[in-house]
C-alpha positions in Angstrom: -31.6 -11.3 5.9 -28.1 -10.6 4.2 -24.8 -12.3 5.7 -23.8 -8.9 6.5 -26.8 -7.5 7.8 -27.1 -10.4 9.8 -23.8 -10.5 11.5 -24.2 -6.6 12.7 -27.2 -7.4 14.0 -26.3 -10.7 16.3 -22.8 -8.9 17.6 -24.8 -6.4 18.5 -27.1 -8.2 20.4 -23.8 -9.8 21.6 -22.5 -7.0 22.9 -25.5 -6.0 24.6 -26.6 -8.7 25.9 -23.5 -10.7 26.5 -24.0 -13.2 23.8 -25.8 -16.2 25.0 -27.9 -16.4 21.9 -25.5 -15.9 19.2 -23.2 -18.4 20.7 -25.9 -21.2 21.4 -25.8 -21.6 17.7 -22.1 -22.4 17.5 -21.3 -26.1 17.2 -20.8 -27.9 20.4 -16.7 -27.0 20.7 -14.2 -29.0 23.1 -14.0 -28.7 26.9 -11.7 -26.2 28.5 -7.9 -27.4 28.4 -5.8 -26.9 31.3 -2.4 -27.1 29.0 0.5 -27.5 28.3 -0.6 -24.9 25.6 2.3 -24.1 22.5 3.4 -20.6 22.0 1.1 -18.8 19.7 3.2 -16.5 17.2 3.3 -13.0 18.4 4.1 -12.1 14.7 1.4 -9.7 14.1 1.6 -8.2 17.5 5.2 -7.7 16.6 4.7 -3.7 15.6 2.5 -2.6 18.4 5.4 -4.2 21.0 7.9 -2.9 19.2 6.4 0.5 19.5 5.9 0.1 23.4 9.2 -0.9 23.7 11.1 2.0 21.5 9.1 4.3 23.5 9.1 3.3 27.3 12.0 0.7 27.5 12.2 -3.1 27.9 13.1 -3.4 31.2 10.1 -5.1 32.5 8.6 -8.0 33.2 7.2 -10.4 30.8 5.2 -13.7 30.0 7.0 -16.4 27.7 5.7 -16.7 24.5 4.2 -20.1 25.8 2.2 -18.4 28.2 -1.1 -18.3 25.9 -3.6 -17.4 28.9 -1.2 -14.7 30.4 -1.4 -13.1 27.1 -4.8 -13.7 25.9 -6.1 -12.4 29.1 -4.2 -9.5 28.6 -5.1 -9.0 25.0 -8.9 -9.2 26.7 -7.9 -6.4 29.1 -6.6 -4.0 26.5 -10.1 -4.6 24.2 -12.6 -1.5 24.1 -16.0 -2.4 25.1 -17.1 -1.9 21.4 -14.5 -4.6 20.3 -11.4 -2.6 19.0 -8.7 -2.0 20.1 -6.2 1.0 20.4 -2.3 0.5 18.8 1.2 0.0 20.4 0.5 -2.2 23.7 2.6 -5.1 24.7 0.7 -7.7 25.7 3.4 -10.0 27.4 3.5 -7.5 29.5 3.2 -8.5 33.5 1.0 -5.6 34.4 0.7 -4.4 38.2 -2.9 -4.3 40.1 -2.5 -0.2 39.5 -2.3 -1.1 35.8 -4.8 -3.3 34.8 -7.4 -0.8 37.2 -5.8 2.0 34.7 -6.8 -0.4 31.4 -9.7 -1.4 32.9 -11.3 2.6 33.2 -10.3 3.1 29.5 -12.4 0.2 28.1 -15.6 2.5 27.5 -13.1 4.8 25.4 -14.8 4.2 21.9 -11.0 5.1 20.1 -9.8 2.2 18.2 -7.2 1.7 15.6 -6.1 -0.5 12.8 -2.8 1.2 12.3 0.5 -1.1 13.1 -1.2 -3.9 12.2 -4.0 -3.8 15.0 -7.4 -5.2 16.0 -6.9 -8.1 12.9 -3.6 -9.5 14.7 -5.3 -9.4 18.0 -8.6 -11.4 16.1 -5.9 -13.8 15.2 -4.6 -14.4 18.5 -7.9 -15.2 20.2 -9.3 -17.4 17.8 -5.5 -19.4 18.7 -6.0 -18.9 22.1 -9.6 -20.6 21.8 -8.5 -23.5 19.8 -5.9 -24.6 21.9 -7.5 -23.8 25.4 -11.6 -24.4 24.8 -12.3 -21.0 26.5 -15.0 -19.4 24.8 -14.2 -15.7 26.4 -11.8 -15.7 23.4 -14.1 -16.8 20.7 -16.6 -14.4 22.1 -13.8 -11.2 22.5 -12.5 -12.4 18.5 -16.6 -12.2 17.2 -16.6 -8.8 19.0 -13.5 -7.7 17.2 -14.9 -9.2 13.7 -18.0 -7.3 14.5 -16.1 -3.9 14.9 -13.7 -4.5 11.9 -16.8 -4.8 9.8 -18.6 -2.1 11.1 -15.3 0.3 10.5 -15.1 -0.7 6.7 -15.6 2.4 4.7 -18.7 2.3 2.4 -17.5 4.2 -0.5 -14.3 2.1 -1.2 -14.7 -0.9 1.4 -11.2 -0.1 3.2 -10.3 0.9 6.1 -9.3 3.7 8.4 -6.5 4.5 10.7 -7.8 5.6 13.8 -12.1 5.8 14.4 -12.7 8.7 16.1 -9.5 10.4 14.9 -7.9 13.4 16.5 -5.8 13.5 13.1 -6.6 14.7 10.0 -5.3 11.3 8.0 -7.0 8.9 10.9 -10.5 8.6 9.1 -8.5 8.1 5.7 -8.8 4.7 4.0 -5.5 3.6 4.7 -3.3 1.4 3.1 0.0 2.2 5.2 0.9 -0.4 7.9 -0.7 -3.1 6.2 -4.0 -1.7 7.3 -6.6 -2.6 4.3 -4.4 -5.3 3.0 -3.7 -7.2 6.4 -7.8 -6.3 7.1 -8.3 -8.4 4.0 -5.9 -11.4 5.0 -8.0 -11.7 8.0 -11.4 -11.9 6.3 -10.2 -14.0 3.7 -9.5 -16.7 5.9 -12.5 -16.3 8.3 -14.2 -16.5 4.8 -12.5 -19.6 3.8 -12.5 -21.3 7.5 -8.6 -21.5 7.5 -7.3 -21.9 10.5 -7.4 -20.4 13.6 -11.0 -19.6 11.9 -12.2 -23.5 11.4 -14.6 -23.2 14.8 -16.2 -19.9 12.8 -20.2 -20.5 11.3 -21.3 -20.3 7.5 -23.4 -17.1 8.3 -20.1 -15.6 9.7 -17.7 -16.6 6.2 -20.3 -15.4 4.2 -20.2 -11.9 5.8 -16.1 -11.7 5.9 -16.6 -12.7 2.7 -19.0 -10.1 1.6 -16.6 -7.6 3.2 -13.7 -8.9 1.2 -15.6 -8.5 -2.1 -15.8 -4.9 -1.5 -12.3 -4.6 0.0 -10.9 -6.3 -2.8 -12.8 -3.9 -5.5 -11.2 -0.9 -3.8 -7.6 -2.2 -3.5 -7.6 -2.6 -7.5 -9.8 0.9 -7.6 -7.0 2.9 -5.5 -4.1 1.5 -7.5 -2.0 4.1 -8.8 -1.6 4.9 -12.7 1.4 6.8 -14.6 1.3 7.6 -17.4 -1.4 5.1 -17.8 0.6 2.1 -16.3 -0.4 0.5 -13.1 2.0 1.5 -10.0 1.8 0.9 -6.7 -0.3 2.0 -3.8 -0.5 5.7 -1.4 -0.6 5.5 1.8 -3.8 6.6 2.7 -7.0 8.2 0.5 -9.3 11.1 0.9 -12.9 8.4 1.6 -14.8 11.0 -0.3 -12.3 11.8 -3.2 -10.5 8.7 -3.2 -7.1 11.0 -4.0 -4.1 10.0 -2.6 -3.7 11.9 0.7 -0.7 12.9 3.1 -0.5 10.8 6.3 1.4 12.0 9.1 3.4 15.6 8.5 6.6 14.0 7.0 4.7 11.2 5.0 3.6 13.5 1.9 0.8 12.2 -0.7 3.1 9.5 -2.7 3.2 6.1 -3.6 4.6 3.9 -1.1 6.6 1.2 -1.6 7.0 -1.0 1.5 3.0 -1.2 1.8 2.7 -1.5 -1.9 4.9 -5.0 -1.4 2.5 -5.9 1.3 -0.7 -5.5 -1.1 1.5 -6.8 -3.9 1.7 -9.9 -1.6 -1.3 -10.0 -0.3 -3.0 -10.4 -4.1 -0.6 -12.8 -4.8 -2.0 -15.1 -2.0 -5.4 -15.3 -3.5 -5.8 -19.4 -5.1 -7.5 -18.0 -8.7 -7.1 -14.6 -8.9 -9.2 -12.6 -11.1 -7.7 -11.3 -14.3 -8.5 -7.5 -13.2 -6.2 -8.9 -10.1 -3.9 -10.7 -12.3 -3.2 -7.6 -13.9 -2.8 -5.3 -10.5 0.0 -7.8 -9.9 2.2 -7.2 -12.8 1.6 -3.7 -13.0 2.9 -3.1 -9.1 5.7 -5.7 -10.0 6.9 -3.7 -13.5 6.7 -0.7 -11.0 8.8 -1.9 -8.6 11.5 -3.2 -11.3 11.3 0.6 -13.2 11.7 2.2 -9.5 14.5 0.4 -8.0 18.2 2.3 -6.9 20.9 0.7 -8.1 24.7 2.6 -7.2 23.8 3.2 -3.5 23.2 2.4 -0.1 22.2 3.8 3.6 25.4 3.6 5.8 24.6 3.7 9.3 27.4 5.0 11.4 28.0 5.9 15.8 27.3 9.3 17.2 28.0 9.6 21.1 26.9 10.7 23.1 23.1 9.2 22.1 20.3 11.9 21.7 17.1 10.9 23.4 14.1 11.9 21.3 10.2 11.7 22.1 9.7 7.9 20.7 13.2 6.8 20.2 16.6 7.0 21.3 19.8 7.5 18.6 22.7 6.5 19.0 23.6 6.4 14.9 23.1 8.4 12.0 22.9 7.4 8.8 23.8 8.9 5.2 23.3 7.9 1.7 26.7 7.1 0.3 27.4 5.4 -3.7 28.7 2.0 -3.7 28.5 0.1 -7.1 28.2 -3.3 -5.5 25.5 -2.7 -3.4 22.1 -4.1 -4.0 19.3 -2.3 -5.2 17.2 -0.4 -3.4 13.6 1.5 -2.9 12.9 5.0 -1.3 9.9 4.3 0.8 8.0 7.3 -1.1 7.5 7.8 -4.7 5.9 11.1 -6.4 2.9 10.4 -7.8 3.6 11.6 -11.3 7.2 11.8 -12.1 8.2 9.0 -9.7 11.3 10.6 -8.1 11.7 9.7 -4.4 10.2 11.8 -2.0 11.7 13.2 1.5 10.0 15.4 3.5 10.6 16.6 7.5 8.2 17.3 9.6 7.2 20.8 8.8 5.8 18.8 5.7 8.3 20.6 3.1 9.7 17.9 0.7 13.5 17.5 1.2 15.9 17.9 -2.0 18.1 15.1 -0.4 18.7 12.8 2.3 20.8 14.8 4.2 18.2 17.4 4.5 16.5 14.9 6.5 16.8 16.2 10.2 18.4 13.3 12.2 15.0 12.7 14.2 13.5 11.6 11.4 16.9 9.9 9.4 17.2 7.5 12.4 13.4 7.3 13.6 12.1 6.4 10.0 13.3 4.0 7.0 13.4 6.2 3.8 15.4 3.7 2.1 14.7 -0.2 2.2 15.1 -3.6 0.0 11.4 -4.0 0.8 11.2 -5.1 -2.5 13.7 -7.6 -3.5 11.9 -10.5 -2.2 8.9 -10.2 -4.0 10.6 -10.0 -7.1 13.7 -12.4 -7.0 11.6 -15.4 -4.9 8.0 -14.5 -4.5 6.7 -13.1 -8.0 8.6 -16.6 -10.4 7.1 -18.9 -7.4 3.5 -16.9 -7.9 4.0 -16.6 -12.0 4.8 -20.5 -12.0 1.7 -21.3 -9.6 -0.6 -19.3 -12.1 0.9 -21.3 -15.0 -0.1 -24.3 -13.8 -3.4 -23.2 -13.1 -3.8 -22.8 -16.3 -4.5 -18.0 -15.1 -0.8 -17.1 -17.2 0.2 -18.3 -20.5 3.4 -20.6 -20.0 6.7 -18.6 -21.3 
């Protein structure tokens, strides 16, 4: 049977039957630790919390960041019973008797999402949790969440979606916004390689992740954007039947976008030997970034009182776009797909002539403007250009 074929077909047994015959295959793994455990980053959870907390406050109780059982037990709790998981929880959260019965009912809902770098990040944080503490409800809750990710790659393109089901129109999309199919493909990649926390997974297991990240890693280089018939950067999202650059949410029109386009910029440039179809992705996103950068100006942000409460943020600022010779350069976060100008929009989906246009909801709940950029291309792109020399993948200048 096929390393892919096979996996489904164990995780599903798995989740049916509770995984007793999967598991008796996995190597003989240390006994259950009783701690002291070290804090597992919270990085990749980062998004989600930050979401929870713009939205209902912070002003609750919480686990330290060393409290890895608190948190993986939560990160349990929040998991769907077909191994996904929905966005913008906080898991340090101390949750009440009320609220884990609450969580507890929604776990047959089948709605799961990748977007704000979900499902993946909580993958990451199990396998952690396991290594440190021996308890093999993580491993068995991370397989589960393996399993789904794999069953919610698209077919066509081998990305994946926002939201499965999706009560929006962009949720099914392929979706490369919020590190969604490039932070998929970090994942796999080390479950394919055994990289750590993955060392505990099985050959049959890396040799599915890594059948997945063949076909994710076709697509990325397929839904590249071309002008003019040079290589650009990356839309947000794509029509999975069409493959055409799509709008996302009402305000986020069909475009190149550049903070996600660093992300799969960086992502490539983590692979060891790059192909030379992947070499080339790489210096066409980075000539796009240098031919797209705003030089002359920058986003002043500035007190209003009193603050204006608004549905998933509070504002107590505004922001303009103001010239200043000396600041550094700059990147609108969308760019039109043929002419390349910088595109605004509101949420009545009509594209703004300028910033100020912007209605203050969106100027202080969204970055338009941002030096997503500057890294990759002062730091990260000579490091990765010198590391391909001396493979032997660049010619030396």
């Amino acid at each position: 049977m096929h390393a892919s074929s096979r996996l489904l077909a164990s995780l599903a047994a798995v989740a049916i039957l509770g995984g007793c015959s999967l598991f008796s295959a996995l190597p003989q793994q240390p006994a259950r630790s009783a701690g002291p455990y070290t804090a597992i980053s919270l990085k990749g959870m980062s998004d989600s919390i930050q979401h929870w907390r713009n939205r209902y406050g912070d002003k609750y109780a919480k686990y330290a960041d060393d409290q890895i059982v608190e948190i993986a037990n939560n990160v349990l709790l929040y998991q769907r019973n077909n191994g996904g998981w929905v966005e913008n929880r906080d898991p340090t959260r101390i949750l009440t008797a009320e609220e884990i019965a609450a969580i507890t009912l929604e776990k047959a809902n089948p709605t799961g999402s990748f977007d704000n770098r979900n499902v993946y990040s909580q993958v990451e944080y199990l396998s952690a949790a396991y290594l440190q503490t021996g308890d093999t409800r993580y491993r068995d809750a991370a397989l589960r969440g393996i399993h789904y990710t794999l069953q919610m790659q698209h077919p066509k393109c081998g990305g994946w979606p926002h939201t499965v089901p999706g009560e929006q129109t962009y949720h099914p999309y392929i979706t490369m916004a919020d590190e969604v199919t490039s932070g998929v493909l970090r994942t796999l990649r080390r479950i394919s390689d055994g990289t750590e926390p993955f060392g505990w997974t099985e050959g049959w297991l890396r040799a599915a992740a890594a059948d997945a990240l063949k076909k994710g890693d076709a697509c990325v280089l397929k839904l590249q954007v071309r002008q003019n018939g040079k290589l650009a950067g990356w839309a947000g999202q794509y029509k999975p039947d069409t493959l055409e650059p799509a709008m996302g949410r009402s305000f986020e029109l069909a475009s190149i976008v550049s903070q996600e386009s660093v992300e799969m910029t960086r992502y490539l440039m983590g692979i060891e030997r790059p192909t030379p179809e992947q070499i080339a992705a790489i210096e066409g996103a980075i000539d796009w970034f240098k031919r797209s950068a705003i030089t002359g100006w920058k986003i002043e942000t500035f007190k209003i009182d009193p603050p204006i409460k608004y549905e998933y943020h509070t504002a107590s600022t505004d922001r303009r776009l103001v010239q200043d010779p000396a600041a550094p350069r700059m990147w609108g976060r969308f760019y039109d797909l043929n002419d390349n100008t910088v595109v605004l929009a509101n949420r009545d989906s009509v594209r703004a002539r300028q910033y100020s246009d912007i209605h203050h909801e969106r100027r202080t709940g969204y970055a338009w403007y941002g030096l997503w950029a500057e890294k990759l291309l002062s730091v990260e792109y000579p490091a990765w250009q010198a590391r391909m020399q001396a493979a032997g993948l660049l010619p030396k200048n």
